[in-house]
N, C-alpha and C positions, 0 to 999 in steps of 0.2 A: 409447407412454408411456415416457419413458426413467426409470431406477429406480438405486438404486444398485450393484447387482448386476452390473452393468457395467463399473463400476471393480475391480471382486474379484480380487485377484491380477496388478494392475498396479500401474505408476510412476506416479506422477503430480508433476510439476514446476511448482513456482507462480513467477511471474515476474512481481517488483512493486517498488514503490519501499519506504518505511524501513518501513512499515506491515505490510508483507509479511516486511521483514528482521527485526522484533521476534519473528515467529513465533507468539507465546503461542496463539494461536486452534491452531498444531498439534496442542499437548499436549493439547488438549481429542478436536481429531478421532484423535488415536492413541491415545487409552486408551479411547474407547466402540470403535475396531476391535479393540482390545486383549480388554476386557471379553468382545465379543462374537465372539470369534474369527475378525474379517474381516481377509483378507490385501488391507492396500491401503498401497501404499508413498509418503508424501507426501514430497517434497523441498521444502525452502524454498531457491529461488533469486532471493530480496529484496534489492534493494541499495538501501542510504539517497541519495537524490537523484535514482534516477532514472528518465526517463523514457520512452514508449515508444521516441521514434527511436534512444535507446542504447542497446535491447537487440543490436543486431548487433555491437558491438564484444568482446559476451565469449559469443554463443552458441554456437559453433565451440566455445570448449574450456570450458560450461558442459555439451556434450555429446561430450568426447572420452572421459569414462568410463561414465557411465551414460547408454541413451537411453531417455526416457519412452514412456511409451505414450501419453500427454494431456498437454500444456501451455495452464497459465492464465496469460493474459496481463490483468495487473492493473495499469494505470499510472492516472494522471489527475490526480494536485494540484498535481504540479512542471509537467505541460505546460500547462497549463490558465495556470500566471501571475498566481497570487493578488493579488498588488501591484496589476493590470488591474483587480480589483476593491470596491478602497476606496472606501468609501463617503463618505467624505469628500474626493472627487474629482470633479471635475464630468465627466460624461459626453463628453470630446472625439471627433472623429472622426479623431485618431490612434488613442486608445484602443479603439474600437471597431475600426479596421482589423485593433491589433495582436491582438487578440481573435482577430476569423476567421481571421487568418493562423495564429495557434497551432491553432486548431480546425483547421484545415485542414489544418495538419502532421499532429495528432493521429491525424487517422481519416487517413492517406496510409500514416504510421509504421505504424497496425494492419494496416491489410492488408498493407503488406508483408512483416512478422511473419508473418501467419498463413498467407504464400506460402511465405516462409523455411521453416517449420518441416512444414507438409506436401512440401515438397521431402525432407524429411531422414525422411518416413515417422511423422510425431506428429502426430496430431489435437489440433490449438488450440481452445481454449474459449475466447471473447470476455466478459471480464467488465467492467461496469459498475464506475467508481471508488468508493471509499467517499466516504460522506458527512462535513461538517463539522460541528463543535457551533455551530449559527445559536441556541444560547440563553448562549452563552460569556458567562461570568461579566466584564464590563465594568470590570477596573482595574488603576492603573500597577504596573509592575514583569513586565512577561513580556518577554522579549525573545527574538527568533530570525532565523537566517538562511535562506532557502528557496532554493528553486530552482538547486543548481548555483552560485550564484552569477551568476545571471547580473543579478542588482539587489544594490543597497544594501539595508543594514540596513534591515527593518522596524518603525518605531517605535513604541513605546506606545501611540498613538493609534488606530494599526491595528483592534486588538481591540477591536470593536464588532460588535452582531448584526447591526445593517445591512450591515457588513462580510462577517459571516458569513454571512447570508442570499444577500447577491449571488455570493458565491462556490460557493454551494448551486448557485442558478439555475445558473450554468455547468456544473456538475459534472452539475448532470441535462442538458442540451442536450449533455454530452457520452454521457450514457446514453440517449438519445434515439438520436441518429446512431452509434452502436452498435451498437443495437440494428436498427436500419436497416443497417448496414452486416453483420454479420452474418448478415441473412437473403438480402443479395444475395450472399454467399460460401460462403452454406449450410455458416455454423458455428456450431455452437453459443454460446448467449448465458447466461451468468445475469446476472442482475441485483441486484446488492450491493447498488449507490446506494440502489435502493426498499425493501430491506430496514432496511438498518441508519439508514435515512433516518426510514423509519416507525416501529423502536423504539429507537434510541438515545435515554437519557437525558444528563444532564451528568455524572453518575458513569462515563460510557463514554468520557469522553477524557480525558486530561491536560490542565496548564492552558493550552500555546499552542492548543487547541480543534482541532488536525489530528491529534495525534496517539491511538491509544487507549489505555487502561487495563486491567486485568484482566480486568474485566469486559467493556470493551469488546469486547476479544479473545475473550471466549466468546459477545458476538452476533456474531460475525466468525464465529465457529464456525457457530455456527446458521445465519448466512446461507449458506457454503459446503456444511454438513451439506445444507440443503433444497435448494443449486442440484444438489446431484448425487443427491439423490432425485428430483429434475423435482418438486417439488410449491412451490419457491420459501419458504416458510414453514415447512418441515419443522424440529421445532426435537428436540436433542440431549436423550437421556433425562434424567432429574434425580434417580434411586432414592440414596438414602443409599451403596448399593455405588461407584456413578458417582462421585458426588461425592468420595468418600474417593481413586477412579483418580485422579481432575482432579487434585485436590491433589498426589497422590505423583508425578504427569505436570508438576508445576510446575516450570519451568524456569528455575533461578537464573541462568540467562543472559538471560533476558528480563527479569526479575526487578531487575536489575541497568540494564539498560536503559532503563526507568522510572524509577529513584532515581536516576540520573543526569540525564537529560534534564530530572528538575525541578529537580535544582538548577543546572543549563547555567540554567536561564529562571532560576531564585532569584540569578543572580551581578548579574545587570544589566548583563553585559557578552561580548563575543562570543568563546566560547575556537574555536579553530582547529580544521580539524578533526583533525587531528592531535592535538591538545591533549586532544581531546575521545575520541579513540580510545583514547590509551595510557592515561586515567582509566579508560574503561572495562575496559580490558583489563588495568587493576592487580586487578580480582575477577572479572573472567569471560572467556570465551572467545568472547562477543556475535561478535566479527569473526574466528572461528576461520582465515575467509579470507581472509585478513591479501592472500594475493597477485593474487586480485580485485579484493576493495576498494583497493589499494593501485594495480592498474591503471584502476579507474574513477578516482580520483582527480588519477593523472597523465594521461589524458587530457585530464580536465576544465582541470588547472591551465596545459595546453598553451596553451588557447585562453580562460581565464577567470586576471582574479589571486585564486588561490585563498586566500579569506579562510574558507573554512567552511561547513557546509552542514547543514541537519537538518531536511531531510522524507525 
């Protein structure tokens, strides 16, 4: 039975796309280790855009100064190709090809990740993507860019629950072969998707339906809390003392992250991402790694004309 007692007194480095880079769900897991005087040291290494196969362009010198003890590999809504699943698109068999070829990259990318990184002496965690709001509130005015850029603007139209629903499906058939692929590599699995799939409400995401909220971020908490208890459902205490940490644990960089990205969707129109950094970074310190993000970016704009990006 694995328990949490086993992270006591080590690193642990989470590696995910924007949902990861927001953090908030940290502040929640550092101040119950706080409270409860457990040594477990979390890194958030989230970067907005991206996906499993780009984690090898920055893991070398995401591990030239501290090396974990555990790394969670958290990727799924940029590779997956949400555009693939518009509902308002008739099911072609290009579209389906492009489908399994991204799946196919998907689980290709994981394992070699989780070769990459027990080479270097780190036990990788396989974690299942977070889930979408499939009850997303249905009207004009949200606009966003995804994936790296590697499509056109998604239009208004987009945001529908059939939309979101299909996009669900994918995200669990990527939790599926996962979880399957995982137990052929005998590493460990948790499973996010099922969690936060089973209790998210609509108060857990913002309004393009990908991203989360406050709240969100502390079932984010809870799903991470239970996957390193082994009990999957383990949910973070709730005493009055707690909640007063959470709060004082609130992190005006995440904080800020959130009142931005809704008005990026309130403008109606696509700021850059650049545009969209240096807003953030007129009040907080969101991109404090300014020379990360700044080398994902010019990768990306190498081989994409970089108009922008925000998963």
């Amino acid at each position: 039975m694995k328990t949490l007692e086993r992270f006591i007194g080590r690193k642990i480095f989470f590696f995910g796309d924007s949902i990861t880079a927001d953090g908030r769900f940290f502040n929640y897991l550092r101040a119950f280790c706080v409270a409860k005087g457990i040594d477990i040291a979390f890194y958030n290494k989230g970067i907005a855009g991206y996906r499993a196969d780009l984690l090898p362009i920055v893991l070398n010198e995401e591990l030239s100064g501290e090396i974990p003890d555990f790394a969670v590999l958290s990727y799924g809504v940029n590779d997956l190709g949400v555009w693939l699943y518009d509902g308002r698109k008739t099911l072609t068999a290009e579209i389906i090809a492009e489908r399994e070829n991204r799946m196919k990259n998907y689980f290709s990318a994981t394992e070699r990740n989780v070769f990459a990184l027990r080479e270097k002496g780190i036990t990788p965690i396989v974690a299942s993507p977070f889930c979408v709001n499939d009850g997303i509130e249905e009207k004009a005015g949200i606009v966003t860019a995804v994936d790296n850029n590697e499509k056109d603007v998604i239009d208004n139209g987009f945001y529908t629950r059939k939309t979101f629903r299909s996009i669900n499906e994918g995200l669990n058939e990527m939790r599926v072969g996962l979880e399957t692929l995982a137990k052929k590599l005998n590493a460990e699995f948790w499973d996010l998707f099922a969690y936060t799939n089973e209790y998210a409400c609509g108060e857990c995401f913002i309004k393009d339906g990908l991203h989360y909220s406050q709240e969100g971020n502390f079932l984010i908490a809870n799903a991470v809390f239970g996957s390193m208890c082994g009990a999957g459902i383990e949910r973070l205490p709730t005493s009055a003392s707690l909640i007063s940490l959470y709060e004082k644990e609130a992190d005006e960089r995440a904080y800020f992250f959130e009142k931005y990205n809704e008005a990026y969707f309130d403008t109606g129109r696509i700021l850059s991402d650049w545009e969209l950094k240096s807003r953030l970074h007129e009040k907080s310190e969101l991109f404090s790694d300014n020379d990360r993000y700044k080398r994902c970016l010019n990768y990306l704009s190498d081989k994409k004309d970089n108009r922008g990006d925000r998963k």
